[in-house]
C-alpha positions as CSV (number, residue, x, y, z in Angstrom):
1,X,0.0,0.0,0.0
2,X,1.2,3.7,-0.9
3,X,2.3,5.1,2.4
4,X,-0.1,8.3,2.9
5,X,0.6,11.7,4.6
6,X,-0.5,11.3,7.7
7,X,-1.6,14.1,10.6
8,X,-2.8,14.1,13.8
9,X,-3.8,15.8,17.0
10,X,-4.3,15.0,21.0
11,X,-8.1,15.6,22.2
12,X,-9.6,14.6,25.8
13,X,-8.6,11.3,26.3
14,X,-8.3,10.4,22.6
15,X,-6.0,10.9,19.0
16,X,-7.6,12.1,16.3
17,X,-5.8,11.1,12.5
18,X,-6.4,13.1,9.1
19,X,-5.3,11.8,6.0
20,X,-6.2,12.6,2.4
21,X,-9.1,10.6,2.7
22,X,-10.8,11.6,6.0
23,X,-10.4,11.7,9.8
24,X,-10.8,9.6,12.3
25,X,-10.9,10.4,16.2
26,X,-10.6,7.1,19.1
27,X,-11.5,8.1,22.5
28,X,-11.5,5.7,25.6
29,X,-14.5,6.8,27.1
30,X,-15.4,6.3,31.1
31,X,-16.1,2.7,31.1
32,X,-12.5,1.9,29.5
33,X,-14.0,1.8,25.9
34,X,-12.2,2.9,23.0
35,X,-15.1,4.7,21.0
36,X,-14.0,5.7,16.9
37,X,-15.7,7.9,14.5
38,X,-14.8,8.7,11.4
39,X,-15.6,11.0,8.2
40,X,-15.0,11.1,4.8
41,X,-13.1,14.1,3.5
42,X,-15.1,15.4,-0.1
43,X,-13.3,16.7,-2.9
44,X,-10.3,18.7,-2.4
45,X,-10.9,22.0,-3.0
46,X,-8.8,23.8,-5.7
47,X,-7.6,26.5,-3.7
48,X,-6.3,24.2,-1.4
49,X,-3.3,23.4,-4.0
50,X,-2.5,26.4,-4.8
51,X,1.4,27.3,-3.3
52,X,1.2,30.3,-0.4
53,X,-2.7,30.8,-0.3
54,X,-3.4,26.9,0.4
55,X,-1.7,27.1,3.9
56,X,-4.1,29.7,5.3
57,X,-7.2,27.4,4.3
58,X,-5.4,24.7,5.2
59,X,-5.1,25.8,8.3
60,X,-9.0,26.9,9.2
61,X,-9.8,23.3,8.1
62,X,-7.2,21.6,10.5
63,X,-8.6,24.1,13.1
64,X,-12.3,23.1,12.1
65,X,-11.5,19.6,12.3
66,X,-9.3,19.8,15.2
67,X,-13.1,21.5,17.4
68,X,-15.2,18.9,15.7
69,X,-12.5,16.4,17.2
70,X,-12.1,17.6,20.7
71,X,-16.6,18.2,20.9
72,X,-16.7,14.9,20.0
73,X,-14.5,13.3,22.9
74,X,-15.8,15.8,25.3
75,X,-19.1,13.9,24.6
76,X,-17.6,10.9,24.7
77,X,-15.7,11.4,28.6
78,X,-18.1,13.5,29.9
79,X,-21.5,11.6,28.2
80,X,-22.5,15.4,27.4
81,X,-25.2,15.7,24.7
82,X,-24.4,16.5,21.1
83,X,-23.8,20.2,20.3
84,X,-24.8,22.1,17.0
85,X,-22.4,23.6,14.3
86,X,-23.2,26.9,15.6
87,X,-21.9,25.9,19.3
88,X,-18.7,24.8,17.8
89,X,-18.5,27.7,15.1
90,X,-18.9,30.1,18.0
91,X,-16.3,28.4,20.1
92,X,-13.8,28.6,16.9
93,X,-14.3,32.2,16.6
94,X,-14.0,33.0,20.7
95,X,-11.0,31.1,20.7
96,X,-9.5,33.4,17.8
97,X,-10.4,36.6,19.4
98,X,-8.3,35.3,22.5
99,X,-5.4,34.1,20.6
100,X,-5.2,37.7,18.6
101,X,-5.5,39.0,21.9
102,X,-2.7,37.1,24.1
103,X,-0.2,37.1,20.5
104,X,-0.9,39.7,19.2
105,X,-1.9,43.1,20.9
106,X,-0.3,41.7,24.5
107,X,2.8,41.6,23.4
108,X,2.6,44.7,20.7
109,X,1.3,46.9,23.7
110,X,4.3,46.0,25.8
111,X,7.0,46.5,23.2
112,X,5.0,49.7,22.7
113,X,5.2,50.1,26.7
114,X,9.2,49.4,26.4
115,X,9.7,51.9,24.1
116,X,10.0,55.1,26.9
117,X,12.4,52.8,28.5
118,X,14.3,52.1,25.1
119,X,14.7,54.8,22.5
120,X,15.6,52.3,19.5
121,X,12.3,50.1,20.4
122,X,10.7,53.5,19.6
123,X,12.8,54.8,16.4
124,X,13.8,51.3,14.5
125,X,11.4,49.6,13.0
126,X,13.4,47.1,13.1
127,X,14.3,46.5,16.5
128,X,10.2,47.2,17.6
129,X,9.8,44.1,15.8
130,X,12.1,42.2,16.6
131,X,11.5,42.6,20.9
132,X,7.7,42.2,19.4
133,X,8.3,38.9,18.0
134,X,10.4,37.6,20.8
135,X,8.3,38.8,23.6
136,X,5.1,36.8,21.6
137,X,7.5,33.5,21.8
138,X,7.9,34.1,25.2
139,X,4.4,34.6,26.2
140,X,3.4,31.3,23.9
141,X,6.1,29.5,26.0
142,X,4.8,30.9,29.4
143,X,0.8,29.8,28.1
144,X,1.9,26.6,27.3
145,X,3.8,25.9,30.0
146,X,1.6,27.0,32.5
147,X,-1.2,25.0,30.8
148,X,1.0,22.1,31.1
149,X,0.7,22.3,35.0
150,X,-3.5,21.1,34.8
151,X,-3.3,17.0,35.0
152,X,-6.0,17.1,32.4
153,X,-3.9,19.0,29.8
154,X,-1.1,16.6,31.0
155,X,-2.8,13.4,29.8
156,X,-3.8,15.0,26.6
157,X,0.0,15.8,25.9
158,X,1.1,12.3,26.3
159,X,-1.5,11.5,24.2
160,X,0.1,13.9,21.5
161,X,3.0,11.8,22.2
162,X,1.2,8.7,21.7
163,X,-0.2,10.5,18.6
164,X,3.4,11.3,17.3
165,X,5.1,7.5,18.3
166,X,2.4,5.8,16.1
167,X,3.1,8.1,13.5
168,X,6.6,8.2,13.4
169,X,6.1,3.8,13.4
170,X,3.9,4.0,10.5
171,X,6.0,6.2,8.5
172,X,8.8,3.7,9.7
173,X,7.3,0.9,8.6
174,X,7.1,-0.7,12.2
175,X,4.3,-2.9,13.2
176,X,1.2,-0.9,14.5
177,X,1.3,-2.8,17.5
178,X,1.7,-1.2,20.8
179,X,5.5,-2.6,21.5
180,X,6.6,-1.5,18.1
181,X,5.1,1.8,18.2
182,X,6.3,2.4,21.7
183,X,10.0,2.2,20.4
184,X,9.3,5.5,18.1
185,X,10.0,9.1,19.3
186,X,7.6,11.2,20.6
187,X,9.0,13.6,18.6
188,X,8.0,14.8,14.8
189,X,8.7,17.0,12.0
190,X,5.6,18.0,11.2
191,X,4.3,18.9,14.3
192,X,2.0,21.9,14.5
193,X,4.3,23.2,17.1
194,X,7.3,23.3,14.8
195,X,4.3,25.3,12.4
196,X,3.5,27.7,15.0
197,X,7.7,28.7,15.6
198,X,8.1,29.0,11.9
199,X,5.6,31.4,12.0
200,X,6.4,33.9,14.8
201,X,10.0,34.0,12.7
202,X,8.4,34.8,9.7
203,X,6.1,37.4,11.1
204,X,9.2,39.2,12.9
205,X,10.6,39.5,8.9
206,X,7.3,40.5,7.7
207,X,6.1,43.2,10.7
208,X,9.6,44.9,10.2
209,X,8.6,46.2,7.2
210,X,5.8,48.2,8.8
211,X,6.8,51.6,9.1
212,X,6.8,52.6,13.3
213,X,5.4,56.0,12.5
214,X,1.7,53.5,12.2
215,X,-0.2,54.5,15.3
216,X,-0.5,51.6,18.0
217,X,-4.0,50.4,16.0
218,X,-2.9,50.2,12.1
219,X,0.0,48.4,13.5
220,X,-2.3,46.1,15.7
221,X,-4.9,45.7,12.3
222,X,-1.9,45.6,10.0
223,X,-0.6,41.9,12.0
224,X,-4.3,40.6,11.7
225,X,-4.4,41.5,8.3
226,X,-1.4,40.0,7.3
227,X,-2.0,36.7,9.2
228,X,-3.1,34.9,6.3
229,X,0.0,35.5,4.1
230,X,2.5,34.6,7.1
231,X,0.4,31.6,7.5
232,X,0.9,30.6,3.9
233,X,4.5,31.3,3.9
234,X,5.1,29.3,7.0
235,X,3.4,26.4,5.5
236,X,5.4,26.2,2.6
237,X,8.1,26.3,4.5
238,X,7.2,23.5,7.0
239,X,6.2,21.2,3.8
240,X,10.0,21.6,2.6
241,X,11.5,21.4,6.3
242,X,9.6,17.7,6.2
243,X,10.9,17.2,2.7
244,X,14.9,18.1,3.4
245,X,14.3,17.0,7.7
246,X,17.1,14.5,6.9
247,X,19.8,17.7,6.1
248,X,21.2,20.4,7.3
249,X,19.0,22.9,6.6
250,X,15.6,21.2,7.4
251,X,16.7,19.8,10.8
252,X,17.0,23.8,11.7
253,X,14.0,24.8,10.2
254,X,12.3,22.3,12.7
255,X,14.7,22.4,15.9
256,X,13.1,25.0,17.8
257,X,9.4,23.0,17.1
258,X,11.0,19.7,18.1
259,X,12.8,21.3,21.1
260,X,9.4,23.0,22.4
261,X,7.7,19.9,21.5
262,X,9.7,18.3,24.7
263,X,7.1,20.4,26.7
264,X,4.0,19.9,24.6
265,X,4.4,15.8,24.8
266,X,4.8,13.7,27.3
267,X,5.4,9.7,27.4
268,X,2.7,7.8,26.7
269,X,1.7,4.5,28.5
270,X,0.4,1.4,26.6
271,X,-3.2,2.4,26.7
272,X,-2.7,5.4,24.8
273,X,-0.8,4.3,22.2
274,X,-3.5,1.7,21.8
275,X,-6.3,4.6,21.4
276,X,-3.8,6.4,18.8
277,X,-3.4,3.3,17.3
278,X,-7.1,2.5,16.9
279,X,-7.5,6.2,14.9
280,X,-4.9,5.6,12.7
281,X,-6.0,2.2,11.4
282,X,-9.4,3.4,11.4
283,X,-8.1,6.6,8.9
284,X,-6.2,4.1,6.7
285,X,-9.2,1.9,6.5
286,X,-10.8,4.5,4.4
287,X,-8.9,3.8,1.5
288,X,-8.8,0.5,1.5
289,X,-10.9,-0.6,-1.3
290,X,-8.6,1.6,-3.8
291,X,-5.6,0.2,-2.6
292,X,-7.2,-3.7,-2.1
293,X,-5.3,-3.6,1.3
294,X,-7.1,-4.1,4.9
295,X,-4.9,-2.3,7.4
């Protein structure tokens, strides 16, 4: 069988898989159950092929997926009652707001803040930008460090680890057995950490090219605005990072990703790599009948 792309991502108690094909999520619900659901993916849409403007869509659909994913193993865990499109498109957009809020205008307003302390901040453009950009790493570091503290977001980062080891096995070639999958790092390429450090660096290139004579708001609209194309850029560059991960050059395109990556996963035990397990064999099952292969 052709080996497939494969992604992923840790919900509550559970892995969810993407491929080409579809998506499946396996959750272990209360009873010690593992629960699966998958879906189809329809056509691919055109604009999703298209170099530099594919990686912003691509990214609403992963986060789309990614709520659809976690609602359904919050049901699952906490036997809650199914919720609407509307609960989960509203939950999509809050959770924006607060993300341009904390990366965005948090740190902006402090390296505007440092600027009567610092008179370059205040003059270069260049240097605004730059304490800008590291300040945002620093407060993503701090969130997800801090997050890491809560047990429950602790279990769901080991099962992004399981996520990653049964990845990493299948891309291997190793058995998709919980001993073989187990040997694997918990580390990968392709992470949407490593995505997520690409693109804080590329937005420190791109917001130094705003002039600092904008007033605290165009600047603040102007890194909202541009989100999309930094996005695509970074996505791009990730796909070639994965490509060229075995050289020089992509194995520092990813490092800082796969370093922060030792925070946002943990060890899994044998019964989450089972659950990850279950959601990757159920993803692969979906294109069975073209490749006359049972997984």
């Amino acid at each position: 069988m052709k080996e497939q792309p494969i992604g992923g991502q840790a919900v509550i108690e559970g892995v969810m898989m993407k491929s080409s094909k579809g998506w499946a999520v396996a959750v272990r619900n209360p009873k010690g159950d593992i629960v699966v659901k998958v879906e189809e993916i329809k056509k691919t849409r055109a604009i999703t092929k298209i170099p530099i403007i594919r990686g912003f869509f691509i990214l609403l659909e992963t986060l789309w997926l990614g709520m659809k994913a976690i609602d359904f193993s919050s049901k699952v865990v906490f036997e809650e009652e199914k919720s609407s499109p509307w609960s989960l498109a509203l939950s999509l957009i809050l959770a924006f707001f607060i993300g341009i809020a904390l990366f965005v205008l948090l740190p902006l307003y402090l390296t505007k803040l440092s600027g009567y302390f610092f008179q370059m901040v205040s003059t270069n453009s260049l240097a605004f930008n730059l304490v800008d950009g590291i300040l945002r790493v620093f407060i993503f570091i701090g969130y997800v460090f801090a997050i890491s503290l809560w047990p429950q977001m602790a279990r769901i980062f080991a099962y992004h680890g399981a996520e990653h080891k049964t990845i990493n096995a299948y891309e291997g070639g190793s058995p998709l057995s919980v001993e073989g999958i187990q040997e694997h790092s918990r580390l990968h390429a392709r992470c949407g950490t490593s995505f997520i450090f690409i693109v804080l660096v590329i937005s420190i290139m791109v917001f130094s090219l705003i002039p600092n004579t904008w007033s605290f708001t165009l600047k603040a609209l102007s890194r909202v605005i541009l989100l999309p194309l930094i996005a695509g850029v970074s996505y791009e560059i990730l796909k070639i990072s994965a490509k060229w991960q075995s050289n020089f050059i992509g194995k520092l395109l990813v490092l800082p990703g796969m370093l922060f990556q030792r925070i946002t996963t943990r060890e899994p035990d044998g019964s989450q790599i089972e659950v990850a397990c279950e959601a990757l064999k159920a993803v692969l099952n979906l294109s069975k009948r073209e490749d006359g292969v049972n997984v």
